[in-house]
MDTraj code that builds the backbone (N, CA, C; nanometers):
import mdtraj as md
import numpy as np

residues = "UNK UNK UNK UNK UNK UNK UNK UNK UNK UNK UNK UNK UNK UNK UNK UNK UNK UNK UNK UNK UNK UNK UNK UNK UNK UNK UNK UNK UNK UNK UNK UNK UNK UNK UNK UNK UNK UNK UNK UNK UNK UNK UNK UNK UNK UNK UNK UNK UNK UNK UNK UNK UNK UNK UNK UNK UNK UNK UNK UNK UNK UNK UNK UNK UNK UNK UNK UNK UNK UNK UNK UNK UNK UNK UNK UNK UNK UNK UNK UNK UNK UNK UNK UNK UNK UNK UNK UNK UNK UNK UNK UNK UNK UNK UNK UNK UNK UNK UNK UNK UNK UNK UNK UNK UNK UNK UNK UNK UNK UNK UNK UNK UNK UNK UNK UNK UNK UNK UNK UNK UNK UNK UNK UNK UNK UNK UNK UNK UNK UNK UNK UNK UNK UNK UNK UNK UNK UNK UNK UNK UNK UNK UNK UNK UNK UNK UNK UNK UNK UNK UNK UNK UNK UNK UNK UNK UNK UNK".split()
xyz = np.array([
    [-1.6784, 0.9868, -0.9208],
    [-1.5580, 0.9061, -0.9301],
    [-1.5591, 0.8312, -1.0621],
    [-1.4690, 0.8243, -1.0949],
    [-1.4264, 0.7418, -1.2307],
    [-1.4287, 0.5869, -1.1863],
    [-1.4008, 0.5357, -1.3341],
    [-1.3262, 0.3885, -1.3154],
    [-1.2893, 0.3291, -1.2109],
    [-1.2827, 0.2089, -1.1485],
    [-1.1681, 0.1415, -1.0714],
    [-1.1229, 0.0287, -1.1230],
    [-1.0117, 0.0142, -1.1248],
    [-0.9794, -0.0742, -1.1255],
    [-0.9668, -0.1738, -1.0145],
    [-1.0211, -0.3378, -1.0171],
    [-1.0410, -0.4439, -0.9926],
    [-0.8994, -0.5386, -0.9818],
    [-0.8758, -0.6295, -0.9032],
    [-0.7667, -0.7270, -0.9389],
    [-0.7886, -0.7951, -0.7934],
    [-0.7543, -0.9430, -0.8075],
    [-0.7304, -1.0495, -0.7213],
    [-0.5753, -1.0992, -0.7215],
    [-0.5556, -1.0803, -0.6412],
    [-0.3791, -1.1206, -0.6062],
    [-0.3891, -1.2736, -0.5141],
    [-0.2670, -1.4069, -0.5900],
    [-0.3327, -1.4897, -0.4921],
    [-0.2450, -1.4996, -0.4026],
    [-0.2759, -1.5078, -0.2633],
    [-0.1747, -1.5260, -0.1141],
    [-0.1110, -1.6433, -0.1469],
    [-0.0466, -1.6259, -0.0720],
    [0.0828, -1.7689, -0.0659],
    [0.1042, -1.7716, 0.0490],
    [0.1467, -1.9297, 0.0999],
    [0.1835, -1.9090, 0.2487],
    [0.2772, -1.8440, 0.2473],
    [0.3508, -1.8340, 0.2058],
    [0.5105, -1.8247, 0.2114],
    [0.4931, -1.6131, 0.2800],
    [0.3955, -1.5324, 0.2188],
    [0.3351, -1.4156, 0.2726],
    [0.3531, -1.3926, 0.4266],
    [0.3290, -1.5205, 0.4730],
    [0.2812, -1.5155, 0.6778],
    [0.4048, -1.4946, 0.6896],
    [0.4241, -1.4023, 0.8154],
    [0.5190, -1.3937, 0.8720],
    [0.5375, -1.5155, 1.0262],
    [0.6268, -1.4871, 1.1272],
    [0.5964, -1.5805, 1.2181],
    [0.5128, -1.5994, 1.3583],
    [0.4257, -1.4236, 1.3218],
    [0.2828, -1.4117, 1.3712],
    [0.2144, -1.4828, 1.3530],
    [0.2044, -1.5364, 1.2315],
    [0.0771, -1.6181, 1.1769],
    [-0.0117, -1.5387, 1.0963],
    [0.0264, -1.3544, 1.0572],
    [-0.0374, -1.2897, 0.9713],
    [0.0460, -1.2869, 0.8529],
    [-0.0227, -1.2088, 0.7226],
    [0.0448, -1.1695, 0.6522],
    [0.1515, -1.0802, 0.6845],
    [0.2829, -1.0598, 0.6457],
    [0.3718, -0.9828, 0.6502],
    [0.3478, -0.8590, 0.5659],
    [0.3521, -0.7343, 0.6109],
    [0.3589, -0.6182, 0.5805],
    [0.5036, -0.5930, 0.4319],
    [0.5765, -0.6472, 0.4613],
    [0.6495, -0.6545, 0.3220],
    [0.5637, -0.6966, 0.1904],
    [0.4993, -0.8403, 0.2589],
    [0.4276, -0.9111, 0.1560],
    [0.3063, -0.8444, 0.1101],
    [0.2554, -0.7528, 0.1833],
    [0.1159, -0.7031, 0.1914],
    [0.1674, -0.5802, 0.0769],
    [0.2988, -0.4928, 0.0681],
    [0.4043, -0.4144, -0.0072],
    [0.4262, -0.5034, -0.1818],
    [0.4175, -0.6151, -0.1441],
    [0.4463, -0.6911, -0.2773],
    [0.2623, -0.7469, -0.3696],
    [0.2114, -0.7615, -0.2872],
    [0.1038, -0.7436, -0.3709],
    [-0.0020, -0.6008, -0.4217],
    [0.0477, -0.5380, -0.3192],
    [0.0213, -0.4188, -0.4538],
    [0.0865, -0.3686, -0.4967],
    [0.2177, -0.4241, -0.5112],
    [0.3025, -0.3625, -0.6524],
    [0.2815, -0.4664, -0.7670],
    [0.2237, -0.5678, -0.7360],
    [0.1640, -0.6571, -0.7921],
    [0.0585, -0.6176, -0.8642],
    [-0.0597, -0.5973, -0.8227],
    [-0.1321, -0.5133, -0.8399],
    [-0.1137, -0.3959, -0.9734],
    [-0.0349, -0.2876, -0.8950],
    [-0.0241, -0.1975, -0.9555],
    [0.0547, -0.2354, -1.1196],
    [0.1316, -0.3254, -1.0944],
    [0.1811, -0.3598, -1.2358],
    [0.0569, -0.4361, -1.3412],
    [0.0055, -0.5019, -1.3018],
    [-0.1347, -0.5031, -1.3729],
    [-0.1944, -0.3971, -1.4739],
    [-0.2213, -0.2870, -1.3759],
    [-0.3058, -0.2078, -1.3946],
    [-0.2174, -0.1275, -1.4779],
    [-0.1210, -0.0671, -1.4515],
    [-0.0011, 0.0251, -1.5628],
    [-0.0033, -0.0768, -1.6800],
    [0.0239, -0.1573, -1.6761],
    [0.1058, -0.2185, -1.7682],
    [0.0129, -0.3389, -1.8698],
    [-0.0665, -0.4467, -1.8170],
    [-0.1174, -0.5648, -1.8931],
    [-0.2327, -0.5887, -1.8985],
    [-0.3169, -0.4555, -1.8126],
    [-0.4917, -0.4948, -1.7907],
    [-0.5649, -0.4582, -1.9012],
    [-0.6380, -0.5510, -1.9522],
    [-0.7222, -0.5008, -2.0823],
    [-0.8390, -0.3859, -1.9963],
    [-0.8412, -0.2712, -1.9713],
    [-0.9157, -0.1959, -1.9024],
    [-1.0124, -0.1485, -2.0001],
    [-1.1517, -0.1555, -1.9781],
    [-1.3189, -0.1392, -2.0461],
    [-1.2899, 0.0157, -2.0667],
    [-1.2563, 0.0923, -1.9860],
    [-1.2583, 0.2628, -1.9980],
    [-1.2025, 0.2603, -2.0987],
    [-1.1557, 0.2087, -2.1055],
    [-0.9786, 0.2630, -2.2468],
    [-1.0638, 0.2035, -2.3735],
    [-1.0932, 0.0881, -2.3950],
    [-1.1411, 0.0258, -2.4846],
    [-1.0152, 0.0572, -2.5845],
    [-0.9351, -0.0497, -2.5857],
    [-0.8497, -0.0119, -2.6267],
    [-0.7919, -0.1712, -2.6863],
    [-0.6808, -0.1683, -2.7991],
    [-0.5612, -0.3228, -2.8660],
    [-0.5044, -0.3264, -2.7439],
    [-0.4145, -0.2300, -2.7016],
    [-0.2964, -0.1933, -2.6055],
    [-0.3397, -0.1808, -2.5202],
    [-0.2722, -0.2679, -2.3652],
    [-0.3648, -0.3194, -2.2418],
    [-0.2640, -0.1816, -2.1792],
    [-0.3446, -0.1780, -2.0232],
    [-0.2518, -0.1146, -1.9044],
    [-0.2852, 0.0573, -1.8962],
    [-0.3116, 0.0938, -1.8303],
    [-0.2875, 0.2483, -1.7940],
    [-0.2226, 0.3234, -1.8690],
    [-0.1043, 0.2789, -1.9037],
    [0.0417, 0.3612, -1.9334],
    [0.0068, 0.3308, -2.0870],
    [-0.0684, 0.2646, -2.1337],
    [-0.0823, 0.2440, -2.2801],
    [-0.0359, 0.3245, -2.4046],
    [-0.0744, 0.4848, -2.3506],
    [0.0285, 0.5858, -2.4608],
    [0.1171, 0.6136, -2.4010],
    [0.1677, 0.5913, -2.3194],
    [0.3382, 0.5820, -2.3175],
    [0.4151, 0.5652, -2.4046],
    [0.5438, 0.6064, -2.4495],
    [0.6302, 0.5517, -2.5317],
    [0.7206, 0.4280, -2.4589],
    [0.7507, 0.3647, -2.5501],
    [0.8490, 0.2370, -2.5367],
    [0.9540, 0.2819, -2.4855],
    [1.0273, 0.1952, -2.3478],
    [1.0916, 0.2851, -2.3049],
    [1.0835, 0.3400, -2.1923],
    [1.0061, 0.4179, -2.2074],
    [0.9620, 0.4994, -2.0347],
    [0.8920, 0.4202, -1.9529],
    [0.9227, 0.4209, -1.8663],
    [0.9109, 0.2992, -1.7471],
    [0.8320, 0.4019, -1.6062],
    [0.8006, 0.3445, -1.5168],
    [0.7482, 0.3744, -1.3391],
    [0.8417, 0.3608, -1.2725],
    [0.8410, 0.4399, -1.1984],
    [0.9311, 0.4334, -1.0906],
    [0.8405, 0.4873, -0.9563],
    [0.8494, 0.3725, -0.8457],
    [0.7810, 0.4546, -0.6960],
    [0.8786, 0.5679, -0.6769],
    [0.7821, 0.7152, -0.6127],
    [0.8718, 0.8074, -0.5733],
    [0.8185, 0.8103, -0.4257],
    [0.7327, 0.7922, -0.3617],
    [0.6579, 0.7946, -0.2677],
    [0.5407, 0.6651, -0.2224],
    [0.5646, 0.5918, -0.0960],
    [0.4550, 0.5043, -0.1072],
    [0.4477, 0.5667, 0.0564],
    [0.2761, 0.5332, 0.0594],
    [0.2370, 0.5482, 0.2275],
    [0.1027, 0.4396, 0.2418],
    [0.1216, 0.3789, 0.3310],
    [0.0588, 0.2317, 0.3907],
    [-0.0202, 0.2512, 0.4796],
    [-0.1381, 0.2453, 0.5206],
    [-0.2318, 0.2328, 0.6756],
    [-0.2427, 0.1301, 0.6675],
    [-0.2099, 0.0333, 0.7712],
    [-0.2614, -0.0753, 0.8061],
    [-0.4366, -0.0801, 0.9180],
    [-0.5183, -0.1196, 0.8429],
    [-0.6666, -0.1332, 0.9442],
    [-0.6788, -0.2805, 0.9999],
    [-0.6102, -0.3763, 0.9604],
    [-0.6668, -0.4763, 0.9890],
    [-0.5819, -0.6348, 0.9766],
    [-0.5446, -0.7166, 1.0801],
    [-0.4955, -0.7960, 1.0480],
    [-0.5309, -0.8927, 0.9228],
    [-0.4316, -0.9309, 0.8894],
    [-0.4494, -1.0335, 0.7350],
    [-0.3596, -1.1963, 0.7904],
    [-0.4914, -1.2566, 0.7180],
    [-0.3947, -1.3766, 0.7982],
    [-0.3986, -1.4442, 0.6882],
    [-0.3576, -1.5651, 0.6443],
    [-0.3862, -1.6152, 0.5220],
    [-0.4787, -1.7573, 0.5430],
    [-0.5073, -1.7864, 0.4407],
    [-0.6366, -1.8105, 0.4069],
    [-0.6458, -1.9188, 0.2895],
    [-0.5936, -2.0611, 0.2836],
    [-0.5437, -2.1071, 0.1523],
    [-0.6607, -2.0652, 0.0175],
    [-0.6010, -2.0516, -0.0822],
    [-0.6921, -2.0558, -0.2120],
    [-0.7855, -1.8975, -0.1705],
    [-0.7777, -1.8523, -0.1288],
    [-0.8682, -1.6822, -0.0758],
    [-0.7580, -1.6008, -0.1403],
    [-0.7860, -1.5522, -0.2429],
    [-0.6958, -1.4129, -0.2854],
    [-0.6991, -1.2861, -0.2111],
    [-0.5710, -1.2007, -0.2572],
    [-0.6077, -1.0539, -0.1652],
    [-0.7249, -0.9669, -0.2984],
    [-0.8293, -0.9029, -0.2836],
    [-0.8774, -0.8189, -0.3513],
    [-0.8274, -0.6570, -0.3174],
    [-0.7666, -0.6665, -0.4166],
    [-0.7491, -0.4617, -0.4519],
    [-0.8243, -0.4160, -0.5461],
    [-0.8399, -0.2722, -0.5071],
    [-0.9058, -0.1845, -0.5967],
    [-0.7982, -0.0633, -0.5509],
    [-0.7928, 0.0183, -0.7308],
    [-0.6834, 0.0987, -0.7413],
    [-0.7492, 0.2135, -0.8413],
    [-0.7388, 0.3363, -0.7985],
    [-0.7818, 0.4204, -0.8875],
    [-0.6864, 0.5750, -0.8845],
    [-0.6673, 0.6411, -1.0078],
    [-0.5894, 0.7876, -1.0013],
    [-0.6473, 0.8747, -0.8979],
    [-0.5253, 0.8914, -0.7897],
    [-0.6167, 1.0257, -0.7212],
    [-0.5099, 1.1691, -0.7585],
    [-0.4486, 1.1398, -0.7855],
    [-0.3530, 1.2999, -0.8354],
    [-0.2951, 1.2806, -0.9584],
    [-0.2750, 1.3605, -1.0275],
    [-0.1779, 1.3995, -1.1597],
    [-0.0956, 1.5205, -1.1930],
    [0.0153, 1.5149, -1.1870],
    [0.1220, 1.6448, -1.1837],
    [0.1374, 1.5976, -1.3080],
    [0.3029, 1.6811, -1.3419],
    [0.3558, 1.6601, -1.4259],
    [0.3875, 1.6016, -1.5065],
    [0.5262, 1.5021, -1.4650],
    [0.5802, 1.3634, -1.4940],
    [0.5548, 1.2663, -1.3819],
    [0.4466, 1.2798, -1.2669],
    [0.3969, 1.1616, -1.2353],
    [0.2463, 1.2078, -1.1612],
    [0.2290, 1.0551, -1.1326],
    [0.0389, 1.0750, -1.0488],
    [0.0893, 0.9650, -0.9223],
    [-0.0461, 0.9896, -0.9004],
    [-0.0590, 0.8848, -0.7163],
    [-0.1819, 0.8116, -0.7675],
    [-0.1507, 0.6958, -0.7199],
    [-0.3159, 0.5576, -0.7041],
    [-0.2827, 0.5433, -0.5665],
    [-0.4196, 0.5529, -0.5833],
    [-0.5051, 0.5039, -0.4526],
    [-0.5085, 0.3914, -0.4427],
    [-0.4764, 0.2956, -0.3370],
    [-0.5459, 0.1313, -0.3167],
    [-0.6216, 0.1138, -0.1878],
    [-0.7151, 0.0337, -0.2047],
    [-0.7779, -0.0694, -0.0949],
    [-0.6966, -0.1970, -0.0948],
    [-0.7141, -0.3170, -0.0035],
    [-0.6491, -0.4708, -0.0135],
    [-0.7450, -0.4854, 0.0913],
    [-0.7810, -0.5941, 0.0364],
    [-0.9520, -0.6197, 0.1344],
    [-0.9066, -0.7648, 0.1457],
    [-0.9711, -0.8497, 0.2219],
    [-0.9063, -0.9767, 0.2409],
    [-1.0120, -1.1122, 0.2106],
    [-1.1376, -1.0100, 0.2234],
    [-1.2660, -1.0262, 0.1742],
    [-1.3386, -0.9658, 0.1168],
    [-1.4297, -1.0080, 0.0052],
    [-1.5430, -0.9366, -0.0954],
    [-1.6260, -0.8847, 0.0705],
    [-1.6746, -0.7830, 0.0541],
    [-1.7531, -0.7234, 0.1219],
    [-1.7217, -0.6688, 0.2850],
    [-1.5762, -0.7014, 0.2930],
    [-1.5040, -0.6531, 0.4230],
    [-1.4181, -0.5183, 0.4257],
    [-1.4305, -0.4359, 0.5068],
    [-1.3222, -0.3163, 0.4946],
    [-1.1922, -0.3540, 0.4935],
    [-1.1189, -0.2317, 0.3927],
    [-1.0298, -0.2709, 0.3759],
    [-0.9013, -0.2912, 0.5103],
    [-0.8288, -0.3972, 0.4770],
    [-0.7452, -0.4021, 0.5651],
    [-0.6034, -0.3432, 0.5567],
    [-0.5904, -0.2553, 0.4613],
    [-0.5094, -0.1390, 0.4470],
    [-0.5477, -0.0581, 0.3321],
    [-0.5205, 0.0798, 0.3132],
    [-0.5337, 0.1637, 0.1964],
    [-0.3705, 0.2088, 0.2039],
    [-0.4016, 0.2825, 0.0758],
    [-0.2158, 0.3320, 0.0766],
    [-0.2574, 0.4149, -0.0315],
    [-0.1441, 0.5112, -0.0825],
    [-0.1369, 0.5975, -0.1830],
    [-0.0002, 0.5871, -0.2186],
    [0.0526, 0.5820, -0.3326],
    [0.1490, 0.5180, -0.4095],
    [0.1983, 0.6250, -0.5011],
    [0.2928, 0.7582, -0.4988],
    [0.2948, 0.7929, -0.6008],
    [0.4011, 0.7391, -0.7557],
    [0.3835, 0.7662, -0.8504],
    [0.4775, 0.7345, -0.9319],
    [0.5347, 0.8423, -1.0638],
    [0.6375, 0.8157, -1.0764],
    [0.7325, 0.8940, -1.1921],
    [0.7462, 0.8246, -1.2578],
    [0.7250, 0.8800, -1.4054],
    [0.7774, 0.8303, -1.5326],
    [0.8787, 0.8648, -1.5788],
    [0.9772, 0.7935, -1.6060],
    [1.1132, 0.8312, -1.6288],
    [1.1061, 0.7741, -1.7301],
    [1.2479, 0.8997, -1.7931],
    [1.3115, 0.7742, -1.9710],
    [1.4288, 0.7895, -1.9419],
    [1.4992, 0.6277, -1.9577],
    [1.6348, 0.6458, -1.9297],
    [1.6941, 0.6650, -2.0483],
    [1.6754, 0.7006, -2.1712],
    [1.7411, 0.7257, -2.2794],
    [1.7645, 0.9031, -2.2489],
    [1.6703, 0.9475, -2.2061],
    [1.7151, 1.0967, -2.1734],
    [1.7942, 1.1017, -2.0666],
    [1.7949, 1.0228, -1.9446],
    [1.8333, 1.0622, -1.8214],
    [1.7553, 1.1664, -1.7330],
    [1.5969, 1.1564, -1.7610],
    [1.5274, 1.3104, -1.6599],
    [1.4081, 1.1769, -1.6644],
    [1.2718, 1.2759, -1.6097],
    [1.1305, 1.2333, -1.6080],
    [1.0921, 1.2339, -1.7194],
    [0.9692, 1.1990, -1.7518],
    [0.8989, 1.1994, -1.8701],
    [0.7807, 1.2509, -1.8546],
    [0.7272, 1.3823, -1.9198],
    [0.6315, 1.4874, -1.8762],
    [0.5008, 1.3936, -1.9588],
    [0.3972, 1.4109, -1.8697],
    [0.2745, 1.2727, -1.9128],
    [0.2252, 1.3591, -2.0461],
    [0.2329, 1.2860, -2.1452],
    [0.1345, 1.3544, -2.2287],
    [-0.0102, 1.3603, -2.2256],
    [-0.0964, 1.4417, -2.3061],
    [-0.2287, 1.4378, -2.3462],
    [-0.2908, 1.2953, -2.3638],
    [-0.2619, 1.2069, -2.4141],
    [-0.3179, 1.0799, -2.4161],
    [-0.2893, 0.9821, -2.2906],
    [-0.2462, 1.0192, -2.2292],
    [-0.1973, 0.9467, -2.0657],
    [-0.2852, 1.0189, -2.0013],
    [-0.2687, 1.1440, -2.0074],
    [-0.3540, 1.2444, -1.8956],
    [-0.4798, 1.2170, -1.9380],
    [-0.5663, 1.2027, -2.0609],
    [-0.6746, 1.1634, -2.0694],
    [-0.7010, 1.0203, -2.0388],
    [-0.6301, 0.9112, -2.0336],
    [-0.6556, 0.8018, -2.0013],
    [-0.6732, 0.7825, -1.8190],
    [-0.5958, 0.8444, -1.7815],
    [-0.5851, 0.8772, -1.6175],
    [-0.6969, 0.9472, -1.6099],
    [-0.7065, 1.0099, -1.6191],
    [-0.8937, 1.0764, -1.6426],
    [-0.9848, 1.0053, -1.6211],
    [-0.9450, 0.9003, -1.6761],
    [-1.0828, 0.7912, -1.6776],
    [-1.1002, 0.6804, -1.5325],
    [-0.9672, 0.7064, -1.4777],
    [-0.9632, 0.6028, -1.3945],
    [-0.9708, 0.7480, -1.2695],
    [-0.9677, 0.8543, -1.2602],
    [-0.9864, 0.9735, -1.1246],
    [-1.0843, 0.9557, -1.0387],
    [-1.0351, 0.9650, -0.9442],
    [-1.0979, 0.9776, -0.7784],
    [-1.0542, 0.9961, -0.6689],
    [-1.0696, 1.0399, -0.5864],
    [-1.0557, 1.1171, -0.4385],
    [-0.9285, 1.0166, -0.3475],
    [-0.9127, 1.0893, -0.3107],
    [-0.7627, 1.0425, -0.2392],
    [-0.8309, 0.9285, -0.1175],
    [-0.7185, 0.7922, -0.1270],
    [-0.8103, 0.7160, 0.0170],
    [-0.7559, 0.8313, 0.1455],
    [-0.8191, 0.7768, 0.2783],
    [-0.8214, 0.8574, 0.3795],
    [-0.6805, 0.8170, 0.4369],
    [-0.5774, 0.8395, 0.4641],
    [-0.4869, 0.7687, 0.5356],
    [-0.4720, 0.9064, 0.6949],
    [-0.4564, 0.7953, 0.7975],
    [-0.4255, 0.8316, 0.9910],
    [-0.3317, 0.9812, 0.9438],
    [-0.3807, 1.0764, 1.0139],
    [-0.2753, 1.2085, 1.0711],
    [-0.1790, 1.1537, 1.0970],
    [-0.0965, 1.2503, 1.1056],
    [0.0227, 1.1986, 1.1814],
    [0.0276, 1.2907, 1.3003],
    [0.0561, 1.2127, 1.4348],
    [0.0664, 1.2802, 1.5514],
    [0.1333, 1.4161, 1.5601],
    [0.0874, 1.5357, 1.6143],
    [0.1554, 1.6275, 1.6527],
    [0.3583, 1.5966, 1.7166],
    [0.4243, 1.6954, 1.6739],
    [0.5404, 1.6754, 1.7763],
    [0.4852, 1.7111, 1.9248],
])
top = md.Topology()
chain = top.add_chain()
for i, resn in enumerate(residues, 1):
    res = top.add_residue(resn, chain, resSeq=i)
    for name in ("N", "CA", "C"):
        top.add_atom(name, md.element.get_by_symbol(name[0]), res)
traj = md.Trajectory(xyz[None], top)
C-alpha cells in the first residue's frame, strides 16, 4: 500500500442529530471535508512538492465533482467536545477522467473505524463542457497515494 493520507476534522455540536449521535449528513460533510484537504491544500510528503493537494498537476480550472459516494456505517458517533473526527483517505481506483478514495472516520486514535466509504470522483473542465482525461502527472501522483479498496457490507440478495 502506498501513502495515506491523515487529517483531523473538528466535531461541532451543531453535527448531533436529536439522537444524541452524530448525524449521518454531518458524518457526509466531514469527509468531504476531508477530501477537500487532500485534493486540493495538503502539503503531502509523497509529492514533495511548492503546490499542495492531490490534484496538484491539474490545470486551473478543472475542478471534482462526486460521481458516486457509498457509506457503511460500523459504529455509533456521538460527539465528544474538543475530540476531532480522524480520517484516513487513500486512491483505491483510477480510470480515465476519474478515481475512487477510500476513507476510514474513526472517532478515536486506535478505535475501528466507525464508517468506511468509497467516494468516486470526476474531473471535469467547464471551459470544454466534458471530463477531463487525468494526465501522466496526476496518474503518477495518485500512484503514490494507491491501495486496496475499504471493505464495504454486500448487498442483500433480491
Amino acid at each position: 500500500m502506498g501513502e495515506v493520507f491523515e487529517c483531523e476534522i473538528q466535531a461541532r455540536l451543531r453535527d448531533v442529530n436529536l439522537g444524541g449521535h452524530v448525524d449521518n449528513v454531518e458524518a457526509i460533510r466531514v469527509l468531504d471535508e476531508a477530501r477537500l484537504q487532500l485534493l486540493r491544500f495538503a502539503p503531502l510528503p509523497a509529492l514533495d512538492a511548492e503546490r499542495p493537494g492531490l490534484l496538484r498537476s491539474a490545470p486551473d480550472g478543472v475542478t471534482d465533482l462526486v460521481g458516486a459516494q457509498r457509506v457503511d456505517y460500523h459504529a455509533e458517533m456521538r460527539f465528544v467536545p474538543f475530540q476531532p473526527f480522524l480520517v484516513r483517505m487513500w486512491v483505491s481506483h483510477v480510470g480515465g477522467s476519474s478515481f475512487t478514495l477510500a476513507s476510514e472516520m474513526r472517532v478515536q486514535t486506535g478505535h475501528a473505524p466507525a464508517l468506511v466509504a468509497e467516494t468516486t470522483m470526476v474531473l471535469w473542465d467547464p471551459a470544454a463542457g466534458s471530463s477531463w482525461t487525468l494526465s501522466d502527472d496526476v496518474r503518477a501522483d495518485m500512484a503514490k497515494y494507491a491501495g486496496a479498496p475499504v471493505r464495504l457490507r454486500e448487498r442483500p440478495a433480491p
